[in-house]
C-alpha positions in Angstrom: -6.7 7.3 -1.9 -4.4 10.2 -1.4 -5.3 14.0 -1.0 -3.6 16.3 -3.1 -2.7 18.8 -1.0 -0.3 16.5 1.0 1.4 15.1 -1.6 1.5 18.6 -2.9 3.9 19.3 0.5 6.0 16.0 -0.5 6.8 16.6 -3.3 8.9 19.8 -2.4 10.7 17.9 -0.1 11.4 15.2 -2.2 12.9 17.7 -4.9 15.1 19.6 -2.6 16.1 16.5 -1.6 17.4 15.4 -4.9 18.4 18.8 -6.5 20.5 20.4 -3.7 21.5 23.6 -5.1 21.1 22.7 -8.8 21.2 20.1 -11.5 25.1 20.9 -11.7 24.6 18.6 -15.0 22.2 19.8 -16.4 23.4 23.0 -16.0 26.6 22.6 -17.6 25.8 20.1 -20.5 22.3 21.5 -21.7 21.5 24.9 -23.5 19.3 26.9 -20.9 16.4 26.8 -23.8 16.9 23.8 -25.3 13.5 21.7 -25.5 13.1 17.5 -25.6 10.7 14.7 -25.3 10.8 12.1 -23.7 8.5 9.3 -22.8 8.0 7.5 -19.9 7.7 3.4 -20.8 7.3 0.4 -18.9 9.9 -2.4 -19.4 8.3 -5.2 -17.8 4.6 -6.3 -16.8 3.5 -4.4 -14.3 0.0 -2.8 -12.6 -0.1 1.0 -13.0 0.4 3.2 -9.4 1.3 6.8 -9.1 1.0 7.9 -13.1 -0.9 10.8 -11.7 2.0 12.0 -9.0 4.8 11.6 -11.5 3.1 14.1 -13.0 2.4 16.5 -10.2 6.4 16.3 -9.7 7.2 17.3 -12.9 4.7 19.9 -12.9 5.8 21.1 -10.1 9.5 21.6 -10.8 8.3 23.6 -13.9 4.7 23.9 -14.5 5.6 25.1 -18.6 6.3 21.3 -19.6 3.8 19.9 -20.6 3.3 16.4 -19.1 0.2 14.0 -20.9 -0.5 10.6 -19.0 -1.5 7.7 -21.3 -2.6 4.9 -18.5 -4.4 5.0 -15.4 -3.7 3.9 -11.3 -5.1 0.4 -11.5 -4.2 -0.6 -15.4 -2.1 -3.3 -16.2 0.7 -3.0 -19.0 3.0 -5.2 -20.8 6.4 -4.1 -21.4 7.0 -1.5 -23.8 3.6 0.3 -23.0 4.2 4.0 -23.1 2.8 5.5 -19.8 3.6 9.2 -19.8 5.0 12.1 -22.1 6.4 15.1 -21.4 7.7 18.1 -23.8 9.6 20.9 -23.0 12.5 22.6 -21.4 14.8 19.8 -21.5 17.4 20.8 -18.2 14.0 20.7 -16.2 12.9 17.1 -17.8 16.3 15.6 -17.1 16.2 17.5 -13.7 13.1 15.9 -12.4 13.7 12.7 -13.8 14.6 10.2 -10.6 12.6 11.8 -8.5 9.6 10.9 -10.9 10.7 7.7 -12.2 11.8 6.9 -8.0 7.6 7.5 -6.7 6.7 6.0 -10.1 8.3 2.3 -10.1 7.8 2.2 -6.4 4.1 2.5 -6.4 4.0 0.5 -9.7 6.2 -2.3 -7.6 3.3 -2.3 -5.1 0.7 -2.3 -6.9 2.1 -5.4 -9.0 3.0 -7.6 -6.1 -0.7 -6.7 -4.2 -1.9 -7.8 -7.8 -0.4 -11.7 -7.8 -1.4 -12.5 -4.1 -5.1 -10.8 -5.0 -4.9 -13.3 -8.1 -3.9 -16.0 -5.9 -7.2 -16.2 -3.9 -9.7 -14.8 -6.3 -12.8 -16.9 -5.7 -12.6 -17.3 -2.3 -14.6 -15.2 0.4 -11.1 -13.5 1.6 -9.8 -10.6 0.6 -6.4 -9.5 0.4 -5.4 -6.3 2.9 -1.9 -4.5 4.1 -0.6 -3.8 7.3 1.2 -0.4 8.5 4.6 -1.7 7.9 4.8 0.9 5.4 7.8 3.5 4.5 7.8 6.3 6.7 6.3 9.6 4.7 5.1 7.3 2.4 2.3 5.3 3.7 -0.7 7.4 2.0 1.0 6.7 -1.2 2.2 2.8 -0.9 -1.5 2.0 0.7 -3.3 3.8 -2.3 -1.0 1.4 -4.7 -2.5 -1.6 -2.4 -5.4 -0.8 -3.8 -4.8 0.1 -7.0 -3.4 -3.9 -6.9 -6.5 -4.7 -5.5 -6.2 -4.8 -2.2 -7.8 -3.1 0.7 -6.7 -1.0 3.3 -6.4 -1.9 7.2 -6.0 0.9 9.3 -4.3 4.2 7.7 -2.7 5.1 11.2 -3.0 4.3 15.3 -5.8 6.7 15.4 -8.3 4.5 12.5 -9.2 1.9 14.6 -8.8 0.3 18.0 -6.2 -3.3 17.5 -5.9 -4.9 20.9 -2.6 -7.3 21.0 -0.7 -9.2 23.2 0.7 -6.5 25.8 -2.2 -4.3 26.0 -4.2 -7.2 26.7 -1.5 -8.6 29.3 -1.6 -5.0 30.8 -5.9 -5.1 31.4 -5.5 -8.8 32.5 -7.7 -10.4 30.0 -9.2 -9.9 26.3 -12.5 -9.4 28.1 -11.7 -6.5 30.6 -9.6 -5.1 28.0 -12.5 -4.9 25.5 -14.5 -3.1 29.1 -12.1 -0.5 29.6 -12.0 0.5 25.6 -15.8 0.6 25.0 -16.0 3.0 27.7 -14.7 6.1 25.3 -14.8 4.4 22.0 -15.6 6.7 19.5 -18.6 5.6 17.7 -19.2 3.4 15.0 -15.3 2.8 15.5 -14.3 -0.9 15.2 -12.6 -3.2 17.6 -9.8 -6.2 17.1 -8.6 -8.4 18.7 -5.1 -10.3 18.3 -5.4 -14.2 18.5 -2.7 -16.9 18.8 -5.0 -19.7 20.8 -8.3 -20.4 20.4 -9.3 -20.0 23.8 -8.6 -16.4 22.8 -10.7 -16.4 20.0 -13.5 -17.7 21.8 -13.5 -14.9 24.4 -12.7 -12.0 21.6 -16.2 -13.7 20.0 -17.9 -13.9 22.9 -16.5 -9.8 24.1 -18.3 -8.5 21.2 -15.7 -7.5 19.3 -16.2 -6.7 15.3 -12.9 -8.3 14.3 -11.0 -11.1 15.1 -7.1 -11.4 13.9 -5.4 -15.1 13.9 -2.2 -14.4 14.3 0.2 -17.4 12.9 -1.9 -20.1 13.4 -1.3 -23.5 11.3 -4.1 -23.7 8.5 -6.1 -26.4 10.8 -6.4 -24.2 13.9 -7.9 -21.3 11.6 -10.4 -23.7 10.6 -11.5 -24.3 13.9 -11.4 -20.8 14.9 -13.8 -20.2 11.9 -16.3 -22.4 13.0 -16.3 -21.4 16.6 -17.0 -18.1 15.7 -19.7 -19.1 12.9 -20.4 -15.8 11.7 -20.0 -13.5 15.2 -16.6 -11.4 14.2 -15.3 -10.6 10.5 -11.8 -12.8 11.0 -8.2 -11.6 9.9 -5.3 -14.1 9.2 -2.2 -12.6 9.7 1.7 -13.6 10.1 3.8 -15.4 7.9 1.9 -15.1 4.7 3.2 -15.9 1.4 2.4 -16.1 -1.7 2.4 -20.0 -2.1 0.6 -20.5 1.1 -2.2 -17.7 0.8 -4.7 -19.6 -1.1 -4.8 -22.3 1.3 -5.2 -20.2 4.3 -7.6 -18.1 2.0 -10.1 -21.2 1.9 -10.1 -21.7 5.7 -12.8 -19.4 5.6 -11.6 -16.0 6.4 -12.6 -12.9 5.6 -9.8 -11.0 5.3 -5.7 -12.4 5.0 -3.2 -9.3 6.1 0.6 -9.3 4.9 3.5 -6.5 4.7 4.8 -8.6 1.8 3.0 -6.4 -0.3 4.4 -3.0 0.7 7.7 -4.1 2.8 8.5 -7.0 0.4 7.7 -5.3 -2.9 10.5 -4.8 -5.4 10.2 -1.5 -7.7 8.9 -2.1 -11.5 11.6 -1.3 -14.0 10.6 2.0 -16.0 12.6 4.2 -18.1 12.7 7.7 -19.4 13.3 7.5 -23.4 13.6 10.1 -26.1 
């Protein structure tokens, strides 16, 4: 989920970024009308992210090459899969290059690591969402990969939601006035959390009304219990300290959702190459 024109305005800054004043290289090593091929191919397993903006960047550098995409955001390839082609002026293929490849393995890198902690609870009731520990500038882009990994999205930005946590409940005096004092203004059909390290907490979030309840680093036996006191009140988050050897176990305490930046802040970009 990403709008064009946005990434449209990225883009540009992400070229001047990497060009400066020119491709002094390509400049001086490549006829100014010589024409290539090249394609782009994965080198490793990997789920497919950001095929579409690769494009869009070398498009935009020079919209004359012609650029022909041969997977989709949300396939998964085995190495040696040929993802993109492009033919044409070859100083502005070599030129646009990193910036491409960069977005590309990034989003790919996201996308695969969301993919094996969705695997690891498929079954259960939970499902698998992000957090905003994202990169700066790039959060539309690394939450879109979430999903194309098969995860969900929690809230895009401060303004999506209303998350109540540990000072701002400290600062209201209690989860219960704190819930008051935001359901006075709270835009409707907005949803409200609540952060959660005893159950005492959870009971009152439950008991406030409240359309989400996040456990944050409980052991695996307290999120049981919190389940059951709740029975079916709240939708229930487990967050903090989640990995991918411990996920399914916390996935079958009955949650709905489980919440980790491993998938965006721990990721590791996908090995792709550009090949004649």
């Amino acid at each position: 989920m990403y709008d064009r024109f946005q990434i449209s305005r990225l883009i540009d800054l992400w070229l001047a970024e990497d060009i400066g004043y020119c491709d002094l290289t390509a400049q001086l090593m490549l006829e100014a009308q010589a024409e290539a091929t090249f394609h782009m191919n994965a080198r490793e397993p990997m789920v497919i992210a950001g095929i579409e903006i690769a494009s869009m960047i070398i498009e935009r550098y020079d919209p004359r090459l012609e650029v022909r995409t041969l997977v989709a955001d949300g396939d998964r390839v085995e190495p040696g899969a040929r993802l993109l082609t492009v033919h044409g002026n070859a100083r502005s293929i070599v030129t646009t290059e990193r910036t491409a490849l960069n977005i590309l393995q990034r989003m790919c890198g996201i996308a695969t690591t969301t993919a094996r902690f969705a695997d690891e609870i498929r079954g259960t009731r939970a499902r698998l969402i992000d957090t905003r520990k994202t990169t700066p500038g790039l959060r539309m882009l690394e939450k879109h990969a979430v999903t194309c990994g098969g995860g969900l999205n929690h809230r895009l930005g401060l303004d999506n939601g209303v998350m109540l946590k540990d000072n701002h409940i400290a600062i209201a005096g209690s989860i219960a006035r704190a819930v008051e004092r935001v359901r006075r203004q709270l835009p409707t059909l907005t949803c409200i959390e609540v952060e959660c390290d005893r159950l005492e907490q959870v009971v009152e979030a439950a008991e406030a009304g409240v359309e989400v309840i996040m456990l944050d680093n409980m052991p695996i036996p307290t999120m049981k219990e919190a389940v059951a006191l709740v029975a079916g009140r709240a939708k229930i988050e487990a967050s903090g300290g989640i990995r991918l050897d411990t996920i399914r176990a916390i996935a079958e305490t009955g949650v709905d959702y489980v919440s980790t930046s491993k998938i965006t802040q721990g990721a590791l970009p996908v090995d792709i190459g550009l090949d004649e």
